[in-house]
C-alpha positions in Angstrom: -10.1 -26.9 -3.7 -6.0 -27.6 -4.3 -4.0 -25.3 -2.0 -2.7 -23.9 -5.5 -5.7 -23.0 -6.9 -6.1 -19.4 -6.0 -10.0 -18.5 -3.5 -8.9 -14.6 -4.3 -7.9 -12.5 -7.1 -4.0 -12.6 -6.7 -2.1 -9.5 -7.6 0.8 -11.0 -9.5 -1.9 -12.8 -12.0 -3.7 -9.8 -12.5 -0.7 -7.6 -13.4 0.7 -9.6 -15.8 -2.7 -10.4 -17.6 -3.0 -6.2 -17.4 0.0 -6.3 -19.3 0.8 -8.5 -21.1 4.4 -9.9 -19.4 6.2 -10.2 -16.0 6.7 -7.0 -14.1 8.3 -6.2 -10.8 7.6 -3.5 -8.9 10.9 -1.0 -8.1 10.6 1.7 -4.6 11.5 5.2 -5.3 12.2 7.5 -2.9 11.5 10.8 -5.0 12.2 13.5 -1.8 8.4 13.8 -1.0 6.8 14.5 2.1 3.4 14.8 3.6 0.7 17.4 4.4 0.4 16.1 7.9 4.5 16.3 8.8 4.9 19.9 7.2 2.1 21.7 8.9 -0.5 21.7 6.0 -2.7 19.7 7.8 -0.8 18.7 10.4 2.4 18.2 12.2 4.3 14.8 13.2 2.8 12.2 10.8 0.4 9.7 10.9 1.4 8.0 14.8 2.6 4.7 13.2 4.8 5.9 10.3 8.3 5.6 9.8 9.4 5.3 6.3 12.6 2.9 6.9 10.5 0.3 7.3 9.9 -0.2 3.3 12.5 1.6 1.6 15.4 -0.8 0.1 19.0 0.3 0.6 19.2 2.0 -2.8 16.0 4.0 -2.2 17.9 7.2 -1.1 16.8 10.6 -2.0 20.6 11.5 -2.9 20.1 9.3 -6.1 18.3 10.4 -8.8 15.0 8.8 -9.4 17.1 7.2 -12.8 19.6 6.2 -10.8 17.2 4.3 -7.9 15.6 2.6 -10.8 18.9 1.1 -12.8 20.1 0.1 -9.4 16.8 -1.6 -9.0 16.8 -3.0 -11.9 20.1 -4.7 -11.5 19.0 -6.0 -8.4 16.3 -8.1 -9.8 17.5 -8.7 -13.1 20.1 -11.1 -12.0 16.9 -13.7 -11.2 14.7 -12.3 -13.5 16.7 -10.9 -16.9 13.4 -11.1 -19.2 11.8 -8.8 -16.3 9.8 -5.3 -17.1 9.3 -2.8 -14.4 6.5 -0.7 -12.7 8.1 2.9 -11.2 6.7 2.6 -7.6 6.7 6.3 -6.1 6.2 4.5 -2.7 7.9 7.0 0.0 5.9 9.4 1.9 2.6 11.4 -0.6 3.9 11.5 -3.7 1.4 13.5 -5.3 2.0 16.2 -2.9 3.8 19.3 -4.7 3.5 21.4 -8.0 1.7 19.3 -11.0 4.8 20.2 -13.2 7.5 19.3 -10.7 5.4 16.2 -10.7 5.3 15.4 -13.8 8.8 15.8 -14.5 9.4 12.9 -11.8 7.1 10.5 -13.5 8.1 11.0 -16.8 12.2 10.8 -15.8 11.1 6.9 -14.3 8.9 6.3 -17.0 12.4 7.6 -19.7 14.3 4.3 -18.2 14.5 1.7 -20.2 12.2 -1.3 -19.7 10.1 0.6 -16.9 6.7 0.3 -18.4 4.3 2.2 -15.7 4.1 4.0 -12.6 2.5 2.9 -9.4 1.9 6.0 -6.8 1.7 5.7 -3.8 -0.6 8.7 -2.0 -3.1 10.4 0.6 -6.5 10.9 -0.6 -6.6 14.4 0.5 -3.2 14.9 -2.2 -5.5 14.0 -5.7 -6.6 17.4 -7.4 -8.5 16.4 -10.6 -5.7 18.2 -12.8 -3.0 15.7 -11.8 -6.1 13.1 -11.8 -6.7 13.8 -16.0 -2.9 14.1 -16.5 -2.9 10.1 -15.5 -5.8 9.7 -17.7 -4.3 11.0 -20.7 -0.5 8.9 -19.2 -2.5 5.7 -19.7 -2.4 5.9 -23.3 1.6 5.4 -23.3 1.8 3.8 -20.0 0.5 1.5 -17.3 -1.2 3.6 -13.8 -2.3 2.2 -10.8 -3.3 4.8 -8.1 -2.3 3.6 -4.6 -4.4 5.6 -1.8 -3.4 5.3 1.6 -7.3 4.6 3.4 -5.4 2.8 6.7 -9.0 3.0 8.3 -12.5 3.2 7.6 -13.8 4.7 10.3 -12.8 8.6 11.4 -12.5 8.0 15.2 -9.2 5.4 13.9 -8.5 8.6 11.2 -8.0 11.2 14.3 -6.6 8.7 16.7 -3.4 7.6 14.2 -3.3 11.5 13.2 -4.2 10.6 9.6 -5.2 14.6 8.9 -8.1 13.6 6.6 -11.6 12.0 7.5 -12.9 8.9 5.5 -15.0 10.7 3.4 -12.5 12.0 1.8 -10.9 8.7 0.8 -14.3 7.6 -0.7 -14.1 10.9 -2.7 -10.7 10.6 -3.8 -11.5 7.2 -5.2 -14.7 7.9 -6.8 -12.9 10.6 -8.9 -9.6 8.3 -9.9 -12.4 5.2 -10.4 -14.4 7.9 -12.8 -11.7 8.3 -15.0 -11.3 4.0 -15.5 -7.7 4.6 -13.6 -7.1 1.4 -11.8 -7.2 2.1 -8.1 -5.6 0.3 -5.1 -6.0 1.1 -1.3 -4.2 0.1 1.5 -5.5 -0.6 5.0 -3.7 -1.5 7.9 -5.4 -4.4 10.5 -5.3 -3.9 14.4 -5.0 -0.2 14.8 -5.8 1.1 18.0 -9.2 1.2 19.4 -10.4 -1.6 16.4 -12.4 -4.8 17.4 -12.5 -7.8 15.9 -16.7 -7.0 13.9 -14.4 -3.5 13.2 -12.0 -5.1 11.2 -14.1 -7.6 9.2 -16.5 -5.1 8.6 -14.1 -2.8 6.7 -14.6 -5.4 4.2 -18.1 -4.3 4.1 -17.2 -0.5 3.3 -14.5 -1.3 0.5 -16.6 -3.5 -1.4 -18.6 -0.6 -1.5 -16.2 1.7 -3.0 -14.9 1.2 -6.9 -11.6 -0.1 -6.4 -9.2 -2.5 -8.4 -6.2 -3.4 -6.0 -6.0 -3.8 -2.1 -3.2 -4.3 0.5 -3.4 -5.7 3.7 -0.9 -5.7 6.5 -1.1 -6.1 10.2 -0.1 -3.8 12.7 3.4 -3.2 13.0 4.7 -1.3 15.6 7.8 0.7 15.3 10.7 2.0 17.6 10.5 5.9 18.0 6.9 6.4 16.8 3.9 7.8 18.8 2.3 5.1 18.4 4.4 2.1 20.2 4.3 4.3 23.2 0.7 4.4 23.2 1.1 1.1 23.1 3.0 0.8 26.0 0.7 3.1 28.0 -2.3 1.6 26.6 -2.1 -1.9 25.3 -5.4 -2.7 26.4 -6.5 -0.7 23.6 -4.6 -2.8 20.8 -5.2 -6.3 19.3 -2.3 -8.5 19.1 -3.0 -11.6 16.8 -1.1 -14.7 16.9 0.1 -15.6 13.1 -3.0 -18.3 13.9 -6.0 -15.6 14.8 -5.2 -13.3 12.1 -5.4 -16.2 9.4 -8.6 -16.4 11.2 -9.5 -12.5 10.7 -8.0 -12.2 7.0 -10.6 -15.2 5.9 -13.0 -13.7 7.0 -12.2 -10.5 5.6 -11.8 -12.4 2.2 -15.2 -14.2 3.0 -16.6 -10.8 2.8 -15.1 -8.8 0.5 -15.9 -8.3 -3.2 -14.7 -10.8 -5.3 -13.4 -8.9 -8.2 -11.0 -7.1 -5.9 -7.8 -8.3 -6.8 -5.4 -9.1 -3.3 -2.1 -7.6 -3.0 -0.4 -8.7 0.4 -1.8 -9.8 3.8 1.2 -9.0 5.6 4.1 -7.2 6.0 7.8 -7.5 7.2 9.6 -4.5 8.6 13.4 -5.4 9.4 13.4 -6.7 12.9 16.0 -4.1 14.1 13.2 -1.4 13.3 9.9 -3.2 15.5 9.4 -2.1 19.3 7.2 -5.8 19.6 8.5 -8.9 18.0 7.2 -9.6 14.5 5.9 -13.6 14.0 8.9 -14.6 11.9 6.8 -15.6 8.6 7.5 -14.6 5.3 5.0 -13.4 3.1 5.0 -16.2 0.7 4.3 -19.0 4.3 1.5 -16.8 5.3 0.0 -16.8 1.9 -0.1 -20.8 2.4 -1.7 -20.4 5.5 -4.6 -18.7 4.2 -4.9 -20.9 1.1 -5.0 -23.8 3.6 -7.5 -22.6 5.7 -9.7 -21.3 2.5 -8.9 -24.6 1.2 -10.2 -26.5 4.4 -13.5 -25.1 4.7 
């Protein structure tokens, strides 16, 4: 195999087969906020979240969601001028309010000129089946992918990072979007507390179970002010910390098993290093993706 020759289903391949041309992906912060921080379900957030870690400078809630978008798009379009544009509503649950006030937000992003969908970015316990046949019917005019936040798979990770929902309610949340043929990503987040190694791989197990289109992948990050790096610093026993090296190892694997239609997002992420209470490994996405392909390649 030639390191270029893709062993997964790449996102970027698959999106622009889905659609016909190049697209980029613009963050909107859109003034949400979650069921677990405003005493819904729970109080305090999920342990490991702070949202600075992925929200560009011009994501500010200040701006208009027409206004984060042109910025956004003047941003990229210096590199890219022949470039069309997905409406990622990425901050926080963004299906988490009134289905009109909703609606209004979607249909403002999908008004700007050259923006020709809407990725959304949510908590399964935040999908009624109203706002669920509203996207149905918004696929006619317009490109949906449905981003659910699983994290884990298994409900003693759910309690432990203060995730408010159990992981049946993830698989239910899917099933319904996957019913309707909207596309459906998840994201999950490798090395949360209390995970071993046949944990982690065998999450590939579970989601090749479940009908989904898209997945991310990141490591563990962990972050200055939340819960969660001072449980780390009370109990790091409890946490694996991979070298760049042994989680190539655990993301093959992971690959090995998962379905193969499931098209691959990311395998890592890169908070600014200002933000992380451990040192990050340096890497760019783009050199870890190499890594992977090499080892995939290898074998």
């Amino acid at each position: 195999m030639k390191v270029n020759d893709s062993p997964y289903r790449e996102f970027g391949t698959w999106i622009t087969d889905s659609l016909g041309c190049k697209v980029q992906k613009i963050s909107i912060n859109a003034g949400f906020t979650c069921p677990n921080r405003d005493g819904t379900v729970g109080v305090g957030g999920c342990t490991y979240c702070n949202n600075q870690t992925f929200n560009p400078e011009y994501c500010k809630t200040e701006k208009t969601i027409t206004q984060q978008l042109e910025e956004g798009k003047q941003f990229f379009s210096r590199k890219y001028p022949a470039m069309k544009y997905l409406a990622y509503f990425q901050a926080y649950t963004n299906t988490y309010g009134d289905i009109e006030e909703l609606k209004k937000k979607y249909e403002e992003a999908l008004g700007v000129e050259d923006v020709v969908g809407i990725v959304i970015g949510t908590r399964p316990d935040c999908m009624p089946d109203d706002l669920l046949d509203y996207f149905c019917e918004l696929q006619k005019r317009a490109f949906v992918l449905v981003e659910y936040g699983i994290e884990s798979v298994y409900d003693k990770t759910l309690r432990r990072i203060n995730r408010g929902h159990d992981f049946a309610c993830t698989e239910d949340a899917i099933r319904r979007t996957a019913l309707r043929n909207i596309p459906c990503g998840g994201h999950v987040i490798i090395g949360l507390p209390g995970e071993t190694h046949e944990d982690i791989v065998h999450e590939a197990d579970v989601l090749s179970a479940l009908p989904i289109t898209t997945l991310k992948l990141h490591q563990l990050q962990l972050i200055k002010g939340t819960k969660m790096a001072k449980e780390f610093l009370d109990h790091s026993e409890d946490f694996i910390r991979f070298t760049p090296e042994e989680y190539v190892d655990v993301i093959v694997e992971f690959i090995r098993r998962l379905r193969r239609d499931i098209v691959i997002e990311r395998f890592v992420s890169q908070s600014p290093t200002s933000l992380l209470a451990v040192p990050g490994w340096g890497l760019k996405n783009y050199q870890f993706v190499e890594m992977v392909k090499k080892r995939l390649a290898s074998e």
